[in-house]
MITILUM-686582 format. One record per residue: residue in one letter; x, y, z of N, C-alpha, C in turn; residue number from 1. Coordinates in steps of 0.2 Angstrom, whole numbers, always signed. Layout:
<pts>
+------+-------+-------+-------+-------+-------+-------+-------+-------+-------+-----+
: code :  n_c1 :  n_c2 :  n_c3 : ca_c1 : ca_c2 : ca_c3 :  c_c1 :  c_c2 :  c_c3 : pos :
+------+-------+-------+-------+-------+-------+-------+-------+-------+-------+-----+
:    a :     X :     Y :     Z :     X :     Y :     Z :     X :     Y :     Z : NUM :
...
+------+-------+-------+-------+-------+-------+-------+-------+-------+-------+-----+
</pts>
This chain:
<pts>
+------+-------+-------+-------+-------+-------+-------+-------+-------+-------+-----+
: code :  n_c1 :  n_c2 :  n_c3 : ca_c1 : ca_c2 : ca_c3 :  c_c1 :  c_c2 :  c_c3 : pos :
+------+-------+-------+-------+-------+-------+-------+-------+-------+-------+-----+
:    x :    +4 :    -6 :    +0 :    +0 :    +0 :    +0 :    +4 :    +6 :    +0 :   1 :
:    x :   +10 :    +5 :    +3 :   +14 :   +11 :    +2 :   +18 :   +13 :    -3 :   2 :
:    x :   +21 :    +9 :    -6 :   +25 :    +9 :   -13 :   +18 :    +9 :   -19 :   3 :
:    x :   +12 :    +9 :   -18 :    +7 :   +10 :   -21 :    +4 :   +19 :   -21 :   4 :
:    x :    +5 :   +20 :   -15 :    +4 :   +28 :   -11 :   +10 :   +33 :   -16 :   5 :
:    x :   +12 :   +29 :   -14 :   +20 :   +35 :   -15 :   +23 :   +35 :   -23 :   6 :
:    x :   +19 :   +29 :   -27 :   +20 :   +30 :   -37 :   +15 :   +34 :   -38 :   7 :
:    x :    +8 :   +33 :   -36 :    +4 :   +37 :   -37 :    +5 :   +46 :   -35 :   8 :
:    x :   +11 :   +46 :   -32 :   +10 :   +53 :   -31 :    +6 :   +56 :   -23 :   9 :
:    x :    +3 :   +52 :   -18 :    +1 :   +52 :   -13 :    +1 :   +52 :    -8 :  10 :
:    x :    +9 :   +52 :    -6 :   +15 :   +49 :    +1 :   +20 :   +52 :    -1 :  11 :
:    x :   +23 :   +57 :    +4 :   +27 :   +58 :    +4 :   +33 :   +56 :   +10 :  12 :
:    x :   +38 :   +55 :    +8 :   +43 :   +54 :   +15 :   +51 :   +58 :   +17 :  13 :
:    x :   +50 :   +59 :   +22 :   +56 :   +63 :   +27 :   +55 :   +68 :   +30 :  14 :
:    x :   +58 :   +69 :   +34 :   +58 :   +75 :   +41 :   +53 :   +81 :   +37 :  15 :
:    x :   +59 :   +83 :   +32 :   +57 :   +91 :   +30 :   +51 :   +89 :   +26 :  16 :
:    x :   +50 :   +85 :   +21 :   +44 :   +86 :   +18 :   +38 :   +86 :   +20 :  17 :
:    x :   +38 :   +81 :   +24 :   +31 :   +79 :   +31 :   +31 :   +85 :   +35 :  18 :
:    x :   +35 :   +89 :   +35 :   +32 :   +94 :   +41 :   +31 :  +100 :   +35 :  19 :
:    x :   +34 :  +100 :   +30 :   +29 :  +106 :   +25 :   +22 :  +104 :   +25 :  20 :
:    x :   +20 :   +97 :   +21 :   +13 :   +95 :   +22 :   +10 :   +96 :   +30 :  21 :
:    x :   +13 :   +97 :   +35 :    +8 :   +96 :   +41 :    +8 :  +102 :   +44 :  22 :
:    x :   +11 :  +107 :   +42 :   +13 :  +116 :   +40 :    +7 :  +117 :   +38 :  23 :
:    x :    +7 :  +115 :   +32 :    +1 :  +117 :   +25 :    -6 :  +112 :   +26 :  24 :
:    x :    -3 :  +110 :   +32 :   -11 :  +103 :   +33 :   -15 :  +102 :   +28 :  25 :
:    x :   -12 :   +98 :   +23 :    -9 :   +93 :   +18 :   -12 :   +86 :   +18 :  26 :
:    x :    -8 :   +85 :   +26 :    -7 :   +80 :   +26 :   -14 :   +75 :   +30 :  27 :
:    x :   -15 :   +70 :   +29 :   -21 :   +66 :   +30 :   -20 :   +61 :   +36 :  28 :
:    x :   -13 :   +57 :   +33 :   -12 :   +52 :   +39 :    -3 :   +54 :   +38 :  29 :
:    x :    +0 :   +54 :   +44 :    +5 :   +54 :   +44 :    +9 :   +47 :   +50 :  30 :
:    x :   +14 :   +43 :   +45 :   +15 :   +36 :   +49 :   +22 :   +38 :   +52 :  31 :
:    x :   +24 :   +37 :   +57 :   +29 :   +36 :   +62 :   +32 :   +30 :   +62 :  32 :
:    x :   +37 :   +28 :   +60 :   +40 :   +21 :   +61 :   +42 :   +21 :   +69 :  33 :
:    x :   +40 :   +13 :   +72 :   +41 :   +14 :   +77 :   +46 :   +16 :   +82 :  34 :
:    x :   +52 :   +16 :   +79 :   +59 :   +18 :   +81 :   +62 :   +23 :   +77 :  35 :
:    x :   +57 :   +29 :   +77 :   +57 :   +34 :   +76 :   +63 :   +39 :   +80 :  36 :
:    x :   +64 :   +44 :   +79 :   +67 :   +48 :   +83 :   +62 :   +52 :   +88 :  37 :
:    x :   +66 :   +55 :   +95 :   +61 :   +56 :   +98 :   +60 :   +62 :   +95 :  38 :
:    x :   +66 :   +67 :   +93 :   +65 :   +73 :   +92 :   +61 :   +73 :   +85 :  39 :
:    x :   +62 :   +69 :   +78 :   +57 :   +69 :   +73 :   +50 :   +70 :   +78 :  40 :
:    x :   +48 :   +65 :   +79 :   +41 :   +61 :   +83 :   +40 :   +68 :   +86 :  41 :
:    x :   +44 :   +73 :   +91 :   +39 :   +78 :   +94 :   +38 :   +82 :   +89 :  42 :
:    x :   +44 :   +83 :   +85 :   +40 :   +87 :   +81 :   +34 :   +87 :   +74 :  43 :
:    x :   +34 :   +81 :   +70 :   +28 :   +78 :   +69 :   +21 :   +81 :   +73 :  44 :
:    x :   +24 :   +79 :   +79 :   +15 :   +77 :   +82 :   +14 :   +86 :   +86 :  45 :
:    x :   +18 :   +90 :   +85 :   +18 :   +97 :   +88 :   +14 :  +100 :   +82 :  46 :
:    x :   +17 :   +98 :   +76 :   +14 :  +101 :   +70 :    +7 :   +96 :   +68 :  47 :
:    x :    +5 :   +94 :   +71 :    -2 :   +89 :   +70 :    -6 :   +92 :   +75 :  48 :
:    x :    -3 :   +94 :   +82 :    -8 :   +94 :   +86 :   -11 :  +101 :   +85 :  49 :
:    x :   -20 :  +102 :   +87 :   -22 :  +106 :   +87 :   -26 :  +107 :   +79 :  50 :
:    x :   -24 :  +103 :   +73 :   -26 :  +101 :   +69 :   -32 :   +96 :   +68 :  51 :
:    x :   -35 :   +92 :   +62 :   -36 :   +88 :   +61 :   -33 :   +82 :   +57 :  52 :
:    x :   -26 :   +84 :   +58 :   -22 :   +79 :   +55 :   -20 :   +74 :   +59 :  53 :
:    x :   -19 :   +69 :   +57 :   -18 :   +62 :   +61 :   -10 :   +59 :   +61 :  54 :
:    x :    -9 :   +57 :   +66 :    -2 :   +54 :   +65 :    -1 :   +48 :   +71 :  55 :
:    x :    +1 :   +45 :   +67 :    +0 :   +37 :   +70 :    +7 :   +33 :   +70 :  56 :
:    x :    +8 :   +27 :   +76 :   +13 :   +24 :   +76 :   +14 :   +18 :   +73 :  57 :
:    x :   +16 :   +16 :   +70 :   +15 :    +9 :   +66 :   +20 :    +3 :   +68 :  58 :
:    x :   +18 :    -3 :   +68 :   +24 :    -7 :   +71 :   +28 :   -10 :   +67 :  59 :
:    x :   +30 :    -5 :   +64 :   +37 :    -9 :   +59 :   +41 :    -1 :   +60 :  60 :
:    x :   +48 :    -3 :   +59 :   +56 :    +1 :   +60 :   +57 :    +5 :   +56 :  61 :
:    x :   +61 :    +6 :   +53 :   +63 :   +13 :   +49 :   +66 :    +8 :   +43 :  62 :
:    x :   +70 :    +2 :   +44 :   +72 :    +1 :   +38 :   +67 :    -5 :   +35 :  63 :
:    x :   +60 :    -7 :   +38 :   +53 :   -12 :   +34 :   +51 :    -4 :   +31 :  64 :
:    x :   +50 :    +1 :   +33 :   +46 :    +6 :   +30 :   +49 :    +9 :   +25 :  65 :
:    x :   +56 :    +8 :   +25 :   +62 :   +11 :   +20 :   +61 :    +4 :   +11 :  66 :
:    x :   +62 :    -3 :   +15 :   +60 :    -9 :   +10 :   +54 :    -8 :    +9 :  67 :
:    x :   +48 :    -3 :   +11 :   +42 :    -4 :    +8 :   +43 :    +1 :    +2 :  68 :
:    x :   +47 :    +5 :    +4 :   +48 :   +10 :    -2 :   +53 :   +13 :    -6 :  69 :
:    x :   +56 :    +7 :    -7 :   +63 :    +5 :    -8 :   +66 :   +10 :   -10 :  70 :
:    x :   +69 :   +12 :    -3 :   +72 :   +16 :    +3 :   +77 :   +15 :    +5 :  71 :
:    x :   +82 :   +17 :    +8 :   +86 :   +14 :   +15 :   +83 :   +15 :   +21 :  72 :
:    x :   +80 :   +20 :   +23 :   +77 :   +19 :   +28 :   +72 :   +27 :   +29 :  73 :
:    x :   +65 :   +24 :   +30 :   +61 :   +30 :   +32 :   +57 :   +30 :   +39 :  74 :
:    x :   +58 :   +36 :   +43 :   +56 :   +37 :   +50 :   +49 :   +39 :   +49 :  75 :
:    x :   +50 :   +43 :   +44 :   +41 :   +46 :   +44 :   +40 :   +47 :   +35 :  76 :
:    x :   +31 :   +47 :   +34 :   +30 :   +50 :   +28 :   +21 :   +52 :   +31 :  77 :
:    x :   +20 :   +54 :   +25 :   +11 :   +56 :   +27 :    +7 :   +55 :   +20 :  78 :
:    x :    +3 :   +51 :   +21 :    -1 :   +53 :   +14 :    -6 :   +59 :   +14 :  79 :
:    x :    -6 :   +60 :    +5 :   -10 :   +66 :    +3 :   -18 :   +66 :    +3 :  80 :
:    x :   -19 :   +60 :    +1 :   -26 :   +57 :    -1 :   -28 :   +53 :    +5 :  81 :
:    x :   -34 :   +54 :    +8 :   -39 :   +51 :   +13 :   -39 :   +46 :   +13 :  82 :
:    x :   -43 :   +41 :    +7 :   -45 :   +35 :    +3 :   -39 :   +31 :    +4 :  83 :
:    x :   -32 :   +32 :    +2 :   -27 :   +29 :    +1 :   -24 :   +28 :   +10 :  84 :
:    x :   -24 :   +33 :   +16 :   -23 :   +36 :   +20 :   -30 :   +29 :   +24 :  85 :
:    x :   -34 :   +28 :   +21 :   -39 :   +23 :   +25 :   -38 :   +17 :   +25 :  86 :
:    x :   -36 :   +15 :   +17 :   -36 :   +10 :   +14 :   -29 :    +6 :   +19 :  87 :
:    x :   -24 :   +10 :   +21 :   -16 :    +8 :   +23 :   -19 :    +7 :   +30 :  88 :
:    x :   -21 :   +12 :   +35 :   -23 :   +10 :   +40 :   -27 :    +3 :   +42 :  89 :
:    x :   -34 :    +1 :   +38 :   -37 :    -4 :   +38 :   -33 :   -10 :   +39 :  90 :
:    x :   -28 :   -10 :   +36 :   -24 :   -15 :   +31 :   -17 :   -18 :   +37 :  91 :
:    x :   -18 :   -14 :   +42 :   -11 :   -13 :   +48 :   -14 :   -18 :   +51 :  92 :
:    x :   -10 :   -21 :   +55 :   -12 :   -27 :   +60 :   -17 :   -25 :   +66 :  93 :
:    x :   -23 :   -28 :   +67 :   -27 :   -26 :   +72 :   -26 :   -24 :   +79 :  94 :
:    x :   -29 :   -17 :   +80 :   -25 :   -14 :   +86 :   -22 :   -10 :   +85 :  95 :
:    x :   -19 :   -10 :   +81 :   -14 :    -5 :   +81 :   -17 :    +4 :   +78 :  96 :
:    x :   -22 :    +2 :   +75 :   -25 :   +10 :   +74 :   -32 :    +9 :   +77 :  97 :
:    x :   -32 :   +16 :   +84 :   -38 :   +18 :   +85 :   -46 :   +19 :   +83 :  98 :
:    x :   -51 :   +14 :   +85 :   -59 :   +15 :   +82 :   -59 :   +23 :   +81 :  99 :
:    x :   -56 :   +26 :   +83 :   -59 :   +35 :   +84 :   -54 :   +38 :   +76 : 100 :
:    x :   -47 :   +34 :   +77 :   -46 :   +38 :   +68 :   -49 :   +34 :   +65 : 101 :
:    x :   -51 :   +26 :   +62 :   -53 :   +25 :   +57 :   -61 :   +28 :   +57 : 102 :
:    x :   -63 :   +29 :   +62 :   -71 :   +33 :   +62 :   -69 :   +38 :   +57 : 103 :
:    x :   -65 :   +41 :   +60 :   -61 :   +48 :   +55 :   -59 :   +49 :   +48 : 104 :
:    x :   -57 :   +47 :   +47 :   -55 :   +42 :   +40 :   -61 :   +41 :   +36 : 105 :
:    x :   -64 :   +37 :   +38 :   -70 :   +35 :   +36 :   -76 :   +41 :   +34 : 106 :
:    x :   -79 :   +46 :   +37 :   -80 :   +50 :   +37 :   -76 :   +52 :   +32 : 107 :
:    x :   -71 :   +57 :   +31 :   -68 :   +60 :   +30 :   -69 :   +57 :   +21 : 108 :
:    x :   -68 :   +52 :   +19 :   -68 :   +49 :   +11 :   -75 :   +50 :   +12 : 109 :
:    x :   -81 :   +48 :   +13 :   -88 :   +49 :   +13 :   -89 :   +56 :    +9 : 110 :
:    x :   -86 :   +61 :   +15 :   -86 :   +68 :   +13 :   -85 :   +68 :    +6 : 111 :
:    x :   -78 :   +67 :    +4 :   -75 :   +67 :    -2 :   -78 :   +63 :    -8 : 112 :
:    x :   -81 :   +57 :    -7 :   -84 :   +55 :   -10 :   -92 :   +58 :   -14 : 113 :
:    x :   -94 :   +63 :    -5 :  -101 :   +65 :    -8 :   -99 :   +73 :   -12 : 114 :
:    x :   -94 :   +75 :   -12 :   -91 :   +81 :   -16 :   -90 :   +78 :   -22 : 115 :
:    x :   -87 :   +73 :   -22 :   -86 :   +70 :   -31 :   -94 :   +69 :   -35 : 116 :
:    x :   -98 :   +67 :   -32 :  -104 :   +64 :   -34 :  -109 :   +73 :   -35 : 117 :
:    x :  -106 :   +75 :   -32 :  -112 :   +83 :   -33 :  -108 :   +86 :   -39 : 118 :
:    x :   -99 :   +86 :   -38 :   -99 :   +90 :   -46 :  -100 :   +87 :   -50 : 119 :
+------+-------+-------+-------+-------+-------+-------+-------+-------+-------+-----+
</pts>
């Protein structure tokens, strides 16, 4: 889902990027590898919080997230698109993403959904 996220153009990754996106609140879901840095991780979730931007810790390392997108190694990225942002969440091993984001999520493509259908 992530090397699928990121050819399409809908994932981006690394410190400075993600935090342009999360600046510009851009960003839909932004993923944290578990073994993240502390300093990335505050500041990620500094620029999320107080938004409606999401960011979530995912249990796989920096270098499974780096092989997913044939990387050497990624700490953080964020998707652009909601739908694709739901799609990777569902997809994560159970437990691991909160009923209140994927409520959010869900929602959120509905919305986007009924805006495509009215134009």
């Amino acid at each position: 889902m992530l090397g699928l996220a990121r050819r399409a153009g809908k994932l981006q990754t690394g410190e400075e990027t993600v935090s342009a996106m999360l600046a510009e609140k851009h960003a839909r879901l932004t993923v944290l590898a578990e073994d993240a840095g502390e300093a990335v991780a505050r500041k990620v979730r500094g620029l999320a919080e107080g938004t409606r931007q999401r960011v979530l810790t995912v249990p796989y390392d920096k270098l499974t997230l780096g092989a997913a997108l044939g990387r050497p190694m990624v700490s953080v990225a964020a998707f652009a698109d909601v739908s694709m942002a739901l799609a990777f969440a569902k997809a994560l091993p159970a437990g691991t993403v909160g009923a209140e984001v994927l409520e959010d999520l869900e929602r959120r493509v509905a919305r986007v959904r009924a805006k495509r259908k009215k134009n």
